[in-house]
C-alpha positions as CSV (number, residue, x, y, z in Angstrom):
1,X,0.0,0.0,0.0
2,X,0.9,3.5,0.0
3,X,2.4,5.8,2.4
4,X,3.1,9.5,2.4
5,X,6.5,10.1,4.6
6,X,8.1,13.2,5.7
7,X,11.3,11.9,5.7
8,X,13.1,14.8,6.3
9,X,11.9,18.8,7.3
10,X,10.5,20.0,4.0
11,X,10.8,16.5,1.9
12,X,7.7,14.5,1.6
13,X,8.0,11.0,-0.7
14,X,5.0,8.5,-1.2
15,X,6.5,4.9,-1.1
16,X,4.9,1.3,-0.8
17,X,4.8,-0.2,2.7
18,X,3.4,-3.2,3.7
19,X,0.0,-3.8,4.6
20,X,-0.6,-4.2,8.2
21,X,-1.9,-7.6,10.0
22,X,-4.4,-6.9,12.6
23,X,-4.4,-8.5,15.7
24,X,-7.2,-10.0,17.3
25,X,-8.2,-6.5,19.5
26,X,-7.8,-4.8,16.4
27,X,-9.5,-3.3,12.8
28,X,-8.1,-2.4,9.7
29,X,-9.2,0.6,7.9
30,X,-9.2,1.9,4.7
31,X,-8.7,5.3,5.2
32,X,-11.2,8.0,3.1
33,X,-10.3,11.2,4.2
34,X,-7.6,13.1,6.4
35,X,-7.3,16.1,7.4
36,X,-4.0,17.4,8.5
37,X,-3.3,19.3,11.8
38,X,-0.9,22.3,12.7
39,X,1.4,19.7,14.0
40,X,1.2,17.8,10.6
41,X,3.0,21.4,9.4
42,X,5.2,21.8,12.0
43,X,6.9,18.6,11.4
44,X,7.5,19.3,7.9
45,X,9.0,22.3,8.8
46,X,11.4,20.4,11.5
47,X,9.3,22.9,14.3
48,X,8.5,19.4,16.2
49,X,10.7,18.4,18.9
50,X,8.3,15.1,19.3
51,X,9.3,13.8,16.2
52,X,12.2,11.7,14.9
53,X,11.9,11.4,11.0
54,X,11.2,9.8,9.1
55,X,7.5,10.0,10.0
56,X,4.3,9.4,8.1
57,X,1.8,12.4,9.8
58,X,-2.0,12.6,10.0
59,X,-4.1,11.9,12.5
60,X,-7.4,13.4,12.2
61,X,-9.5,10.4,10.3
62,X,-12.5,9.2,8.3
63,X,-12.5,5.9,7.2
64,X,-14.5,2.6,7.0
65,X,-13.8,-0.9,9.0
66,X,-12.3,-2.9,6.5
67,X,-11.3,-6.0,8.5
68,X,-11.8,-6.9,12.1
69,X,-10.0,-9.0,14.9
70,X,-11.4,-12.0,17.0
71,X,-12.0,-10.7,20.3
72,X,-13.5,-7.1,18.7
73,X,-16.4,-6.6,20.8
74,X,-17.9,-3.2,20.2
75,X,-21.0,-2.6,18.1
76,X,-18.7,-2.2,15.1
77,X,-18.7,-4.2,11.2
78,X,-17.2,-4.3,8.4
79,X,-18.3,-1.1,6.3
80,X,-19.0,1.1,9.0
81,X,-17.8,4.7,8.8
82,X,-15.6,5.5,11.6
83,X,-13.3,7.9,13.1
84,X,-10.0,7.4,15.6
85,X,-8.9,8.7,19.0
86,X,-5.2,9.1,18.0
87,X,-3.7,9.2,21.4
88,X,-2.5,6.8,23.5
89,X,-2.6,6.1,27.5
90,X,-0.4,4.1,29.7
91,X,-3.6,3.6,32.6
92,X,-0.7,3.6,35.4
93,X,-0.1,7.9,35.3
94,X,-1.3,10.2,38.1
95,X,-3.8,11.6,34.6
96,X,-4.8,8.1,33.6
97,X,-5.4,7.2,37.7
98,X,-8.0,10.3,37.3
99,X,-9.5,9.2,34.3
100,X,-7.7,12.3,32.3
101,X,-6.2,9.9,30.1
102,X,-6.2,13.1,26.9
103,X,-3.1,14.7,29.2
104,X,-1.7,10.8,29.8
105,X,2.0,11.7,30.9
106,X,3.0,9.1,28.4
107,X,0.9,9.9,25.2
108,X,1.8,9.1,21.8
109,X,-0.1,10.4,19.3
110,X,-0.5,9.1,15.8
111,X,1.3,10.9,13.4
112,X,3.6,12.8,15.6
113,X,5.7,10.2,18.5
114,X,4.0,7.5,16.1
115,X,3.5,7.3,12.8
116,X,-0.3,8.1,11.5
117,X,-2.7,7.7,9.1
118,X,-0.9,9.5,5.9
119,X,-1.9,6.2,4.4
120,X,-4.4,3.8,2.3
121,X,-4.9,1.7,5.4
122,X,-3.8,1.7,8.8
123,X,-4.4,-1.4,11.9
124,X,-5.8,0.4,15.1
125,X,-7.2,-1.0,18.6
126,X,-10.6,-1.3,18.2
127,X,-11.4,0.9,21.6
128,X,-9.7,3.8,19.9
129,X,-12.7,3.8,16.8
130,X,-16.0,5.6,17.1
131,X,-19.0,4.2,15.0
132,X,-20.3,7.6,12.8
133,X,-23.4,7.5,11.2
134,X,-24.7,9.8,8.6
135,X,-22.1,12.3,8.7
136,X,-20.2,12.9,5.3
137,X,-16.2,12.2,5.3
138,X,-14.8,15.5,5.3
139,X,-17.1,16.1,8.8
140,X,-16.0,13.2,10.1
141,X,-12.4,13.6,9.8
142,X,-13.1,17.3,11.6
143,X,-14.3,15.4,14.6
144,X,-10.8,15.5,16.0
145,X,-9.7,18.8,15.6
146,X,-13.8,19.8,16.7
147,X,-13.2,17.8,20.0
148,X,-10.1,19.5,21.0
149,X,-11.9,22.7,20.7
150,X,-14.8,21.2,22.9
151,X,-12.3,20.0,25.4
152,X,-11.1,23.4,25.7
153,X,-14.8,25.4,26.7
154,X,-15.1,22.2,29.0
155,X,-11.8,22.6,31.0
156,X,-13.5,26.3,30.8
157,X,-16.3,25.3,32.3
158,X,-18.9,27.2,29.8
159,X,-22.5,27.3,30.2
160,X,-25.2,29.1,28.4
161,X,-25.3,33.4,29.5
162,X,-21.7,33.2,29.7
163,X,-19.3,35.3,27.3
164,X,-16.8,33.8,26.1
165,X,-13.6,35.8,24.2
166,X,-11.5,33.5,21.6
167,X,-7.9,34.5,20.9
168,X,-6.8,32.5,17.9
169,X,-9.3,31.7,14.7
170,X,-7.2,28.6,13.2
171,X,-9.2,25.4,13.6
172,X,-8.8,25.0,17.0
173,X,-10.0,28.6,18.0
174,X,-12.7,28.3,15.6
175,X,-13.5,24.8,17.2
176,X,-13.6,26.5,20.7
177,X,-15.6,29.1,19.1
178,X,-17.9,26.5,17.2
179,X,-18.8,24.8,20.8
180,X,-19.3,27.7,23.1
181,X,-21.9,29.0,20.5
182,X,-23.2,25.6,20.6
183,X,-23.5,25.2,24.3
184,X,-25.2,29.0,24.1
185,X,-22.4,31.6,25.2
186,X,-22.1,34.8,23.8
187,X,-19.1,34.5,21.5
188,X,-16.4,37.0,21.3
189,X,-13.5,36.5,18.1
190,X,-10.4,37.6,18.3
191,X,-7.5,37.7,15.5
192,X,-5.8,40.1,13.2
193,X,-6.7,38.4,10.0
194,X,-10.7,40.0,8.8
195,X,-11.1,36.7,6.8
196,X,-10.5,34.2,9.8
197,X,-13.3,36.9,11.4
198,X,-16.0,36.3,9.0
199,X,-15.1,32.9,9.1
200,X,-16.0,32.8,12.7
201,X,-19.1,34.5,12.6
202,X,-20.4,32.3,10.2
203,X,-19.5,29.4,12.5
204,X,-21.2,31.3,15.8
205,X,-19.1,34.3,17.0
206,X,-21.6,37.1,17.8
207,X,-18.8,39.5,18.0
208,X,-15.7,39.7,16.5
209,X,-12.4,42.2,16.8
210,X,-9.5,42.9,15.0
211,X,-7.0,43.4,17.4
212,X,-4.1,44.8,14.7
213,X,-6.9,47.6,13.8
214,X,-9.6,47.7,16.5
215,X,-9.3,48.8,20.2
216,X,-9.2,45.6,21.6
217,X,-9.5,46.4,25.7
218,X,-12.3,49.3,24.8
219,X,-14.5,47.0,22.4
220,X,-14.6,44.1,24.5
221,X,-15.1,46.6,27.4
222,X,-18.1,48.3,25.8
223,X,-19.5,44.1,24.2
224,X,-19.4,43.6,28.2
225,X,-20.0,46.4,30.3
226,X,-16.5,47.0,31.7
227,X,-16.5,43.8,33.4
228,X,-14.7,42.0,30.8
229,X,-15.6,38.2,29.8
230,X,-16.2,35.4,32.1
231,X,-13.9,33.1,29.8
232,X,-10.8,33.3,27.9
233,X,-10.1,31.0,25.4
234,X,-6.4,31.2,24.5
235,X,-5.9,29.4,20.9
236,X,-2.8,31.4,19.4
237,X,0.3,30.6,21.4
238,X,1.9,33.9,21.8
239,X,3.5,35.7,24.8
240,X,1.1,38.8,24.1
241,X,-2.0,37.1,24.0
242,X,-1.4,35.1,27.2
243,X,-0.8,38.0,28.9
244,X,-4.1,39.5,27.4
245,X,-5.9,36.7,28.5
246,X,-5.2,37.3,32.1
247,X,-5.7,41.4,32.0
248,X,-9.1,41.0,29.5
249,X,-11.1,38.2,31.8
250,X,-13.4,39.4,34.2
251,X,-12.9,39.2,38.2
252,X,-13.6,35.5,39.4
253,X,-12.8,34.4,35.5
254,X,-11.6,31.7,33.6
255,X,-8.5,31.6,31.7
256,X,-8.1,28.4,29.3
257,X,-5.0,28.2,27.1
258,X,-4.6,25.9,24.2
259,X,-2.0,27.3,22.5
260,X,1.6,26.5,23.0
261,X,3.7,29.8,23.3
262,X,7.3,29.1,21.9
263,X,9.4,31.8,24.1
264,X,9.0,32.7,27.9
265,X,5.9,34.6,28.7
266,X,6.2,37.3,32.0
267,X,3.1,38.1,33.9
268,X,1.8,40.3,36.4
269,X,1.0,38.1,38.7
270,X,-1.1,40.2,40.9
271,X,-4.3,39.8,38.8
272,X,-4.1,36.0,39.2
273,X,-4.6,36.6,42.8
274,X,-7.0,39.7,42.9
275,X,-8.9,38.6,40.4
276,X,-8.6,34.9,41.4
277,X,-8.7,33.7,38.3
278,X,-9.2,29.7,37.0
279,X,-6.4,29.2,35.3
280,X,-5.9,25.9,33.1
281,X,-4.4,23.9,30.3
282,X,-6.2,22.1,28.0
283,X,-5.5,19.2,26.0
284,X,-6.6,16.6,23.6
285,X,-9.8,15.2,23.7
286,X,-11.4,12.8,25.8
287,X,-13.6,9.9,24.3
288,X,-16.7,11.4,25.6
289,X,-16.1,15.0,23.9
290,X,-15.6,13.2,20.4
291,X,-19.2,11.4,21.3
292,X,-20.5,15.2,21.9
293,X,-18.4,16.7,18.6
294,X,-20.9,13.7,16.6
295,X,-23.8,15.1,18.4
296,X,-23.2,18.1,17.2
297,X,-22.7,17.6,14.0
298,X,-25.4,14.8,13.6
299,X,-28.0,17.4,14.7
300,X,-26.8,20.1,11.8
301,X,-26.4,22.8,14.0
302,X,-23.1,24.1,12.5
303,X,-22.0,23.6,8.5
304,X,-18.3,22.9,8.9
305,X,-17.7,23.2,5.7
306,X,-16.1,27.0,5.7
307,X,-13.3,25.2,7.6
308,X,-12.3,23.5,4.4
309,X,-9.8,25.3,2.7
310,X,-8.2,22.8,0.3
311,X,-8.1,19.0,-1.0
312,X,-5.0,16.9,-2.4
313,X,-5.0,13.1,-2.8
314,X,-2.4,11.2,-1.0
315,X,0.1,11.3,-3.4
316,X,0.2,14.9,-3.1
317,X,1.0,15.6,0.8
318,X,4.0,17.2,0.0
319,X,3.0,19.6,-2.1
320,X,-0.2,20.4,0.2
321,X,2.4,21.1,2.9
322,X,4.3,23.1,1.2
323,X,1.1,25.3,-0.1
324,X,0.5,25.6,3.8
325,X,4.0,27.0,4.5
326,X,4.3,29.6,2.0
327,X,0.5,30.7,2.8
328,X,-0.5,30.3,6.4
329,X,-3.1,32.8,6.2
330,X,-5.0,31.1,3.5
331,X,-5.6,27.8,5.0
332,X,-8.0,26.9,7.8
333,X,-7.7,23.0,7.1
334,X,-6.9,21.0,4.1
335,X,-7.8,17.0,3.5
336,X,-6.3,15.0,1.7
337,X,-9.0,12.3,0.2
């Protein structure tokens, strides 16, 4: 079968690999669509200090059960459309003791410390795929990304009458964005590109602000009667906007942040204290969230398709990387399918 590897930062090749033998708590699937992720990018750019190359990358999956193991025991068949929790769990860790087995001190996830699903068909455990049906292939392989964005407003906390401010409108911001609205806060988008904006009010921000042009502390002031919003979603992963986070949320607030900021960030740590603030990382997905992200979807509250930005078939992985590098502003998620 084929295989798209990044073999080295910037060099993609497509070779033949073998096909994999399940085992017997195991499924083969023949993979339909994938979308690729932020880290996906980052490896090809050697930004990933996870990965050792070569690597084949992608994690976020629609496919269909091709084959199936003898002691499978889920509700699952051959031909059903399905989707993958990428991460892995070692069940010993003070996370996995807790039953927060999405911030497991040992994950792997597919396509980063393991290689993914850049592939025609990959062997998975069989408690790692969700049964999807009625949903088309380029929705399901969004669940992912979608669920990491749900994990976020839950580690938040949100609840309908809250406001909720966003920083960050790639796919995870959007996601985060995307449930909030669903669960019935009062959405606030933040980002400097007008184009990500209006892609998040189509996808449920009731407000949004260009910080590079707009009065960011004096608009949201005015969206919430000077007592800022009760949740900060962080989804950018730069020093500024972490510090933002904790100087725009309201007194007794929550601060979530998603991002990953690559250099130091300095706070004034008084406002953590006077404003005792909820401050928290979030991570992942959790199996449950990816069962919500389905509901969602199923009931056709949201069109995700606005988060689609570009298609390339397997063999062409490379070059969709490469497309993504030189124009970060233009994509919001690409499949390849």
């Amino acid at each position: 079968m084929k295989a798209a590897k990044i073999v080295r930062p910037g060099s993609v090749e497509v070779a033949e690999i073998p096909l994999p033998q399940i085992e017997s708590d195991q499924v083969l699937l023949g993979i339909r669509a994938l979308g690729l992720c932020g880290s996906d990018l980052a490896t090809y750019k050697g930004l990933n200090p996870l990965v050792t190359y070569p690597r084949i990358p992608g994690h976020e999956i629609a496919a269909e059960i091709k084959e199936m193991g003898s002691e499978v025991t889920a509700d699952l068949k051959i031909g059903d459309s399905v989707t993958v929790s990428p991460y892995s769990a070692c069940g010993k860790c003070s996370a996995c003791r807790i039953g927060r087995v999405n911030c497991c001190q040992y994950n792997q996830t597919m396509g980063v410390q393991r290689d993914g699903a850049a592939t025609e068909y990959i062997a998975v455990p069989y408690k790692k795929v969700f049964k999807v049906c009625g949903l088309t292939d380029e929705q399901i392989s969004l669940i992912e990304p979608l669920s990491v964005g749900w994990h976020a407003t839950n580690r938040a906390e949100v609840s309908p009458g809250d406001i909720v401010l966003v920083f960050g409108c790639g796919v995870i911001g959007l996601g985060a964005i995307i449930a909030a609205a669903y669960k019935k806060a009062t959405v606030i988008a933040v980002d400097i590109d007008n184009a990500k904006l209006q892609k998040a009010q189509k996808l449920g921000a009731k407000f949004t602000i260009n910080s590079e042009r707009q009065n960011l502390p004096a608009m949201v002031s005015e969206i919430t009667a000077g007592y800022g919003p009760h949740v900060v979603i962080e989804a950018v992963g730069l020093p500024a906007t972490f510090r933002q986070a904790v100087e725009i949320v309201c007194f007794a607030g929550r601060v979530v942040y998603v991002g990953y900021a690559g250099q130091k960030v300095e706070y004034e740590t008084k406002l953590f204290v006077s404003k005792e603030l909820d401050i928290k990382g979030s991570r992942n997905a959790l199996d449950s969230e990816f069962g919500s992200v389905v509901a969602m979807l199923i009931s056709g509250a949201i069109d995700v398709r606005p988060l689609i930005t570009g298609r390339y078939r397997l063999d062409q992985l490379g070059q969709a990387l490469g497309f993504w590098q030189q124009n970060p502003a233009d994509v919001t998620k690409i499949l390849i399918c």
